[in-house]
N, C-alpha and C positions, 0 to 999 in steps of 0.2 A: 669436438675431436678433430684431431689433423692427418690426412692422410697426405702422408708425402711419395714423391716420385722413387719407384726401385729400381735404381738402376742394373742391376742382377737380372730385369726381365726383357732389355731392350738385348739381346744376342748380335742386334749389327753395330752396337756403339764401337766396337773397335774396327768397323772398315772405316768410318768418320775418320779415328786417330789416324790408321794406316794414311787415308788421304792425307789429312793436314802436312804428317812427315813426309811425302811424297811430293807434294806442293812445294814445301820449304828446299826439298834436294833438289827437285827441276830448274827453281829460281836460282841456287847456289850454281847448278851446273853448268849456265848460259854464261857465266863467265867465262869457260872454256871456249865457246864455240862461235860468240857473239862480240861483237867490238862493245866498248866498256858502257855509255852510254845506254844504248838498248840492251843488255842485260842489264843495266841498273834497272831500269824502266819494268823487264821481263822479270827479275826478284822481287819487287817492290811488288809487284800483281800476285806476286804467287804466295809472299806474305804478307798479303792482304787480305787473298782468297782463303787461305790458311788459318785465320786470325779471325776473319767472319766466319768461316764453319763453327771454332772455337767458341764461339759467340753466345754463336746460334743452338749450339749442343748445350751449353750453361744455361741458358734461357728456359729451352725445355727438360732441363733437370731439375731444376725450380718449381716445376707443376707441383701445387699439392690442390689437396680438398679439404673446407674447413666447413666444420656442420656444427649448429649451431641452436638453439631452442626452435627459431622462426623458421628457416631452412638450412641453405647449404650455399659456401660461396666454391668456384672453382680458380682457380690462379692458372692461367695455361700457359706465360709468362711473364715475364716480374713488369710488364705496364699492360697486362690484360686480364681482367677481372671476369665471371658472371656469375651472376647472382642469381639464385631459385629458391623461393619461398615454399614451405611444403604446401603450402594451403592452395596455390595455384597453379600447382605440375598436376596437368590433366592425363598427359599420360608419361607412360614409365615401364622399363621393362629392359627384359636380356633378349639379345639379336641371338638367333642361331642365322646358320647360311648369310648368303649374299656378303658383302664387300665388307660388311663391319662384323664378321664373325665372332660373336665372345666377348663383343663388345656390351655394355648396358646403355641405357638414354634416359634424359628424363626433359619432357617437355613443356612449355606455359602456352598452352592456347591463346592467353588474354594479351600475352605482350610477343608473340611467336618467337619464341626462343627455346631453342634445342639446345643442348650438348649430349655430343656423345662420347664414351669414353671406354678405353683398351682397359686391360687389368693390369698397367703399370702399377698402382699405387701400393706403397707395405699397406698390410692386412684391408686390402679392398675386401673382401667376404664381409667384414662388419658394416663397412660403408653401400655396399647392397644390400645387407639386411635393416640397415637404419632407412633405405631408400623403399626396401617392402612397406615398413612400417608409415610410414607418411605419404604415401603414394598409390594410386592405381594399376597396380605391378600385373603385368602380364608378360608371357612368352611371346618373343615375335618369333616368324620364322618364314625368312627371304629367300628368293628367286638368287639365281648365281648374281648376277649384274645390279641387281636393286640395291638401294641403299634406302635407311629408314626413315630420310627424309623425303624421300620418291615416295614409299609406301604410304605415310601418312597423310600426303596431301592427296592420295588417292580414297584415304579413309576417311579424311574430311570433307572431301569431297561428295561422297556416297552421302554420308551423315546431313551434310546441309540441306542433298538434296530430298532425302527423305521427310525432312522437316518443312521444307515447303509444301512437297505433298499434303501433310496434314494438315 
């Protein structure tokens, strides 16, 4: 199944636009005020910066999630892949509090790789339920400032060191 990016959920995509047209009219206006030369120079930057925002917003529109018999791959954009087998996501779960509120994760112990992910995706509720289903699914729930990759190296930490004790 493929879960693709909603843009309906991201509420700031339009100060982006706003920027880019503001960029493009700064660069236009240096014509006014600037001998010819360095407002070329000063447009040229600003549809450029303009143009890379643009970019950069397409790139992460692209995100989807693609789940699969053996795991799940993530696309975060169109030249960055990761791959999670279910068979070796140790842990996995929904953030409450701290900096990724609402967020879910799912991690591999064996190759340490995390991804965490916001509820951009259309029908994410299935793709967390496909993520109960093949996974060690538990509630996290973080300190204002932690973030879940803080937390769990303090939980792996704890964990190792219990095992040497024994």
């Amino acid at each position: 199944m493929t879960y693709k990016y909603n843009p309906k959920t991201n509420k700031k995509r339009i100060l982006f636009y706003i920027f880019c047209i503001v960029c493009i009219l700064a660069g236009i206006s240096t014509f006014f005020f600037m001998q010819k030369l360095s407002a070329l120079l000063c447009c040229a930057a600003c549809f450029y910066l303009s143009w890379y925002t643009i970019k950069t917003i397409r790139g992460f529109m692209s995100s989807k999630i693609v789940t699969y018999t053996e795991g799940f791959t993530v696309y975060t954009s169109p030249n960055e892949k990761l791959e999670f087998d279910w068979n070796k996501i140790t842990h996995a779960g929904h953030i409450t509090g701290g900096k990724n509120n609402g967020h879910i994760f799912a991690y591999m112990e064996s190759e340490d790789k995390i991804i965490v992910l916001p509820p951009i995706f259309v029908d994410f509720n299935s793709f967390v339920t496909e993520l109960k289903e093949h996974s060690p699914w538990q509630e996290y729930t973080l300190s204002d400032d932690e973030t879940i990759s803080s937390y769990l190296k303090k939980q792996l930490v704890v964990q190792d060191e219990k095992k040497e004790d024994n």
